[in-house]
N, C-alpha and C positions, 0 to 999 in steps of 0.2 A: 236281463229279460230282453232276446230280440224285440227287434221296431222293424214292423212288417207292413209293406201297402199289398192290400187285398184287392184283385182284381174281379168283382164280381160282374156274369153275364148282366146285362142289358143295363147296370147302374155305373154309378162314379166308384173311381176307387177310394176305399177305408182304411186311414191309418189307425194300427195300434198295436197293443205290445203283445207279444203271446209267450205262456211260461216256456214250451217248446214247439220246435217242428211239426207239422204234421207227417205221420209214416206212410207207410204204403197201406196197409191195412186202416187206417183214421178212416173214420163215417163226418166227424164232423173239426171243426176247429174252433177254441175259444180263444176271444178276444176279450181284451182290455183295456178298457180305455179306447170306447171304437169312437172318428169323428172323420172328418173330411182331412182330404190334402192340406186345406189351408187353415185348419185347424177347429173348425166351427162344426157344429153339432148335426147330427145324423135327423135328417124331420121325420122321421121316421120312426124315432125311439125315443120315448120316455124322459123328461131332463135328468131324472134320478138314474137312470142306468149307465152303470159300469164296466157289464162284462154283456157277451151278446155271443151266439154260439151260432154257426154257421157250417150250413151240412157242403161238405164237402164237393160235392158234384154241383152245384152250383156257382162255384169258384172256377174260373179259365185258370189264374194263376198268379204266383206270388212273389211280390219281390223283395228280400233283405235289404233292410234300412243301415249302413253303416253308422254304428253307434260311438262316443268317446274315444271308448276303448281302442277301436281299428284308428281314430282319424292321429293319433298319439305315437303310432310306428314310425320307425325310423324309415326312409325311403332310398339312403346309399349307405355305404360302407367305407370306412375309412380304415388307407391301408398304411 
């Protein structure tokens, strides 16, 4: 499950996890586990809430979170 910071217009940006990409045609995007960069909670939502769905056009833009998985590649080649 990528780890995505959401750039939304006039607020801070949201980390959290999304099952997939948004397409070209997506109206909106769901999050998972949405909270702040430094990990603390959105004042804005619910303590109980999990997942939070955000329309698309409201987002400037998005950046992939390198997860385990990438940091675990090998980085030269031995010849």
């Amino acid at each position: 499950m990528p780890t995505v910071l959401i750039h939304i217009a006039n607020e801070d940006p949201i980390l959290g996890e999304v099952e997939s990409l948004p397409g070209p045609g997506d109206q909106s995007i769901l999050v998972k586990n949405p909270r702040r960069r430094d990990g603390k909670d959105l004042h804005y939502l619910q303590a109980n809430v999990t997942d939070v769905i955000w329309p698309i056009n409201r987002i400037a833009f998005i950046e992939l979170i390198p997860g385990s998985e990438e940091e675990q590649i090998i980085g030269f080649v031995r010849e």
